[in-house]
C-alpha positions in Angstrom: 74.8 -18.1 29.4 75.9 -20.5 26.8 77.3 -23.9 28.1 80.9 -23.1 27.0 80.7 -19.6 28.1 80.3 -20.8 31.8 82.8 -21.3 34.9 83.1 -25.0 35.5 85.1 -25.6 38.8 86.1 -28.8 37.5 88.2 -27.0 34.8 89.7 -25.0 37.2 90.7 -27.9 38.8 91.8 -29.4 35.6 94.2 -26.8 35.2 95.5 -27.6 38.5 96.1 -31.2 38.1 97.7 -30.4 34.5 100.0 -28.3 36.1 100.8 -30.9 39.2 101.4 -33.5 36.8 104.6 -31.8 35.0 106.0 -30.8 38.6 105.7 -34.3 39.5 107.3 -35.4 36.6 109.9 -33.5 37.0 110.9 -34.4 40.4 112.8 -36.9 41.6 113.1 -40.1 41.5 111.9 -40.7 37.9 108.7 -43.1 38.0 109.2 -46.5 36.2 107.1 -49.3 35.4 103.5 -48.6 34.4 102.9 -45.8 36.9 105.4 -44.2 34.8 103.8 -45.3 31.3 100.6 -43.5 32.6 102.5 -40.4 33.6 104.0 -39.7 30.5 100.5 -40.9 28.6 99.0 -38.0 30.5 101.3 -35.6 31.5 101.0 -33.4 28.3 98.5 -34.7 26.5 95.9 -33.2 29.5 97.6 -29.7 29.6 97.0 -29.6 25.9 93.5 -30.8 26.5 92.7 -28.3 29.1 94.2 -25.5 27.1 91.5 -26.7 24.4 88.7 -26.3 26.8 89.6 -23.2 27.6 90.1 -21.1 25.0 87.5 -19.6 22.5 88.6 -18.8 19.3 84.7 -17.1 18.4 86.0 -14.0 20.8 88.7 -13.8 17.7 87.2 -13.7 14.7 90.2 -12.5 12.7 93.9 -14.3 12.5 95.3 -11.6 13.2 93.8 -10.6 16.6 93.8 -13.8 17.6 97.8 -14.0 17.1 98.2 -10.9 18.8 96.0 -11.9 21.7 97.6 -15.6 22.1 101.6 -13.2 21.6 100.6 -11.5 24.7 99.4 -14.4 26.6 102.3 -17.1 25.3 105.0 -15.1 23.5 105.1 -12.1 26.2 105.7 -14.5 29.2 108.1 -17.0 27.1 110.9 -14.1 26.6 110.1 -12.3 30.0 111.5 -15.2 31.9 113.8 -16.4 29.6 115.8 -13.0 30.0 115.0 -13.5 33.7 116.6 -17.0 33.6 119.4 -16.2 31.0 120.7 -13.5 33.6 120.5 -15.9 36.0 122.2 -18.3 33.8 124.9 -15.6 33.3 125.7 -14.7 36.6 125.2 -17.9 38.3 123.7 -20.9 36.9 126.2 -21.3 34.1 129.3 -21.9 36.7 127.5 -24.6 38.5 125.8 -26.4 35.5 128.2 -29.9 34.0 131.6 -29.4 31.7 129.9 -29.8 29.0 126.7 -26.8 29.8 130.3 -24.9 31.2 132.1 -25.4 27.4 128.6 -24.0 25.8 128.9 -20.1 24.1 126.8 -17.4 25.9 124.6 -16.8 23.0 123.4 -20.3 23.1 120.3 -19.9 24.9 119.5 -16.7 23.0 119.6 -18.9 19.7 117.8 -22.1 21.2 114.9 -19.8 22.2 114.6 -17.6 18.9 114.6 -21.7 17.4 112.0 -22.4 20.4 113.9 -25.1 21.7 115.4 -24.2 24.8 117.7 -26.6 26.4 120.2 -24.7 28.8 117.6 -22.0 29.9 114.4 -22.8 31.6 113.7 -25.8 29.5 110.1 -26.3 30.3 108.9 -23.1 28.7 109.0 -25.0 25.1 105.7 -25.6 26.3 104.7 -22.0 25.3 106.3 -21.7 22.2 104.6 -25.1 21.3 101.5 -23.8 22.0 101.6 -20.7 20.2 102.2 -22.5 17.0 99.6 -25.3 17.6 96.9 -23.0 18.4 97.7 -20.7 15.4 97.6 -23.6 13.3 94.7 -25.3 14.6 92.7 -21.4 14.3 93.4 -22.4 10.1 92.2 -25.8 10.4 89.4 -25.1 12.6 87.6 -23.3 9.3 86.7 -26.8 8.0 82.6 -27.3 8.7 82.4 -31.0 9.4 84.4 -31.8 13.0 84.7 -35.2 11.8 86.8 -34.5 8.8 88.8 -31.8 10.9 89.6 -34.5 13.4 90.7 -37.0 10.8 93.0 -34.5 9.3 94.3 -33.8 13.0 94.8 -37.4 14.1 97.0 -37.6 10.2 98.9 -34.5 11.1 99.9 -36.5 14.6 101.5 -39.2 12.8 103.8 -37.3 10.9 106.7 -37.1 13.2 106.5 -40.7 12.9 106.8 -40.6 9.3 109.7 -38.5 8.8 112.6 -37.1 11.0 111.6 -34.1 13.0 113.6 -34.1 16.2 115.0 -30.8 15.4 112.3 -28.4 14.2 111.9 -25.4 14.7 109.4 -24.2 17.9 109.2 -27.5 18.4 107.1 -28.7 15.4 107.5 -32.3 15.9 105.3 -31.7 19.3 103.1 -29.6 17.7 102.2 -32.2 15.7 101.9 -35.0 17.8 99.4 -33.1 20.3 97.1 -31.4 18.3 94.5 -33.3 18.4 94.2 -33.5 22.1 93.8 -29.6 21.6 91.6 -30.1 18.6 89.4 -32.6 20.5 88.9 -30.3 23.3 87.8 -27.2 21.6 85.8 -28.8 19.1 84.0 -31.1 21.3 83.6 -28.7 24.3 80.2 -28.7 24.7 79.6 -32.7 24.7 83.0 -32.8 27.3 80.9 -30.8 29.4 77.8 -32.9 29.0 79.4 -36.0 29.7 81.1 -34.9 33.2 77.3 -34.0 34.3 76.0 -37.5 32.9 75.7 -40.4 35.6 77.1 -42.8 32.9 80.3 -41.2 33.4 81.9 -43.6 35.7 80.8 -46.8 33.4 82.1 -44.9 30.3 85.6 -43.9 32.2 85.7 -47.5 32.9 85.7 -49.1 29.8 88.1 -46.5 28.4 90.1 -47.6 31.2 89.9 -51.0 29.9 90.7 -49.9 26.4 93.7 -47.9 27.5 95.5 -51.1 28.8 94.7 -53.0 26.0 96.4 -50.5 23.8 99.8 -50.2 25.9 99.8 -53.9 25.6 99.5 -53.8 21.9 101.7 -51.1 21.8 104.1 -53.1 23.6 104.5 -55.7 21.0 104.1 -53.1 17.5 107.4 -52.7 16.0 106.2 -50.2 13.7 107.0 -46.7 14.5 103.9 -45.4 13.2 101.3 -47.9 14.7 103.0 -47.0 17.7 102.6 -43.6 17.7 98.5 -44.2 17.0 98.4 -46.4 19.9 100.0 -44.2 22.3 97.7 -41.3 20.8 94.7 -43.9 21.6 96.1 -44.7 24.9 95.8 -41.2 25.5 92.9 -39.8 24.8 91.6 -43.2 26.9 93.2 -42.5 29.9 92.1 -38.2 29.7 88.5 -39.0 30.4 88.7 -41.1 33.1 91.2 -38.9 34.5 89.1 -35.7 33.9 86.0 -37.7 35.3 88.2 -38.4 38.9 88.7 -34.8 38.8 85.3 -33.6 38.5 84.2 -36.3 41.3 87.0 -34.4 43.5 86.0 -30.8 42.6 82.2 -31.4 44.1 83.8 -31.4 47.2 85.1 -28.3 48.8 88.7 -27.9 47.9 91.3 -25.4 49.3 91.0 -21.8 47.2 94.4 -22.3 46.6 94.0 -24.9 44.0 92.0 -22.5 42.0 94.9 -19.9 42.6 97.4 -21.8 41.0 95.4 -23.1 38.4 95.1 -19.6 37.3 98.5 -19.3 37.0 99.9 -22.1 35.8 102.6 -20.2 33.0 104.1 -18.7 36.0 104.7 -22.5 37.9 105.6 -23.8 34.4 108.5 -21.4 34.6 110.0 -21.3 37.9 109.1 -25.2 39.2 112.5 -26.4 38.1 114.3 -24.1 39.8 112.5 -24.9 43.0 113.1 -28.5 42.4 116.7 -28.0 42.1 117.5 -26.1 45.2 114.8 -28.3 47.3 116.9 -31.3 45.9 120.2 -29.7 47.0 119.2 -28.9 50.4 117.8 -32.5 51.1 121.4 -34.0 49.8 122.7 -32.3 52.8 120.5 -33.3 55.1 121.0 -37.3 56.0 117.4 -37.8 57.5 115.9 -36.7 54.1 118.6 -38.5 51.9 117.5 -41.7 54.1 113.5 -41.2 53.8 113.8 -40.9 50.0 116.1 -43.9 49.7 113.4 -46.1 51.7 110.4 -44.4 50.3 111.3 -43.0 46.9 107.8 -42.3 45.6 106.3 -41.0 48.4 109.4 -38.4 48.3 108.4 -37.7 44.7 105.0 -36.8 45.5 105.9 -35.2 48.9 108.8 -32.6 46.9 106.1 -32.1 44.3 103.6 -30.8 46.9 106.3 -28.3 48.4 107.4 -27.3 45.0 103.3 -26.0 44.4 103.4 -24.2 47.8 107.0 -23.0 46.7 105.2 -21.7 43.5 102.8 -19.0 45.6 105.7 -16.2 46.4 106.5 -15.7 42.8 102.9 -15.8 41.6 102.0 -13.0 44.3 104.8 -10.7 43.1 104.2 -11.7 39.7 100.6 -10.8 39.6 100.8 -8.0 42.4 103.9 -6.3 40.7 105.0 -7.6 37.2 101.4 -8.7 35.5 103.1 -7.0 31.8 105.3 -10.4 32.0 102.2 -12.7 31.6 100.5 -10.8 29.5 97.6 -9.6 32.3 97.1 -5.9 32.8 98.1 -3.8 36.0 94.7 -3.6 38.3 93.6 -0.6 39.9 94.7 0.7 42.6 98.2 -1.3 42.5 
């Protein structure tokens, strides 16, 4: 077997903590200071790195079977829930949303996800139609021979939003952008990722990226140039990844719960339904005084604790998902079902 073409359990594992990081983003309290700097330096930029890892564009050698294959595994599940959600928003959601969500037309959400940028319905699926258009465009770019110049051009594609107004692009454009290269990075680089997680310089080379993350959030603090910025967080970024990947591969040589490796796997499925779960685990602890007062004293520990019964929240859906609707993530029916 070729290096790329085996099963790492780190990148399982990878997947997992991707995944973990955008529930725990998303739950409350919101995470300040420079815990929450790191958050939002990671957050994304590793579920774009691990989706570089992971995918192999040599199993595609023509555009368009590779756009049909990436449709069924991104498009498919993008518009399955969203008419699950929009019903939902229909019947139910809509009535107990703010005025203003109230006031909004009920072909809204049907409009916002045809532009890819859904912002009543299911909100974190943007992640999907993102994706679809940053791996289609990075299969073009990926036909330049030197990785060096195709990185370069990557890195200059990034700073674009930062060079011109693109808050409002279609299937979110501006993101597409700005992330690409941790995608790029990942797929082009594969092999040498995987070399250096085996390497026992690891930990010495994690640290001094460590070292070189802070020192660019405390330039970036002080840049008053949108564009410098916007290198600097990219730089930050790709600093903090490694060491973060190199945690998780310590981790994953110890035996871990299946589970992890269970919602790894389906990760498009929590990425739907976790803010759902967040909202109706948040609703039943405002009811309840004892959690309103353990939150109030220990607010992070809260945020971590709902993000960890959100996961486990996650497995129902992804069994009947998988056992009994697999055509809605793009996986095929197995035997015997």
């Amino acid at each position: 077997m070729k290096p790329t073409e085996i099963r790492y359990q780190w990148i399982d594992y990878a997947k997992f903590a991707s995944i973990f990081l955008i529930v725990f983003f998303h739950s409350p309290p919101p995470l300040t200071g420079f815990a929450g700097v790191v958050l939002s330096h990671l957050r994304l930029p590793s579920f774009f790195f691990v989706s570089g890892l992971l995918f192999g564009f040599e199993r595609h050698p023509s555009f368009v079977a590779f756009l049909h294959h990436r449709g069924k595994q991104l498009l498919r599940p993008y518009f399955c829930f969203f008419i699950l959600f929009y019903a939902y928003w229909l019947l139910i959601g809509k009535n107990m949303s703010p005025p203003e969500e109230q006031a909004a037309p009920f072909y809204r959400p049907l409009l916002e996800y045809l532009y890819g940028r859904p912002e009543l319905v299911c909100i974190p699926l943007w992640f999907l139609a993102c994706l679809f258009v940053l791996q289609s465009s990075f299969y073009l770019f990926r036909k330049f021979k030197n990785r060096c110049v195709t990185m370069i051009v990557l890195v200059a594609v990034s700073l674009l939003p930062s060079l011109m107004d693109m808050s409002r692009s279609p299937w979110m454009l501006e993101k597409v952008c700005f992330y690409i290269p941790f995608y790029g990075f990942a797929s082009i680089y594969k092999k040498e990722i995987i070399r250096l997680m085996e390497d026992k310089r690891r930990f010495a080379i994690g640290a001094v990226l460590l070292v070189l993350y802070i020192a660019c959030n405390l330039v970036c603090s002080g840049a008053e140039n949108e564009t410098v910025q916007s290198a600097l967080r990219l730089a930050g970024s790709f600093a903090v990844i490694v060491p973060f990947f190199i945690l998780i591969k310590l981790m994953s040589e110890k035996k871990l719960p299946g589970i992890i490796k269970y919602i790894g796997a389906n990760t498009v499925i929590v990425l739907a339904c976790h803010t759902y779960g967040i909202t109706l685990l948040t609703l039943v602890g405002h009811n309840i005084h004892v959690i309103n007062t353990f939150v109030a004293e220990f607010p992070y520990l809260s945020k971590f604790l709902t993000s960890v019964i959100v996961m486990l929240a996650m497995l129902p859906p992804i069994y009947f998902i998988n056992r009994y609707l697999p055509f809605v993530i793009g996986r095929e029916r197995t035997a015997g079902r």
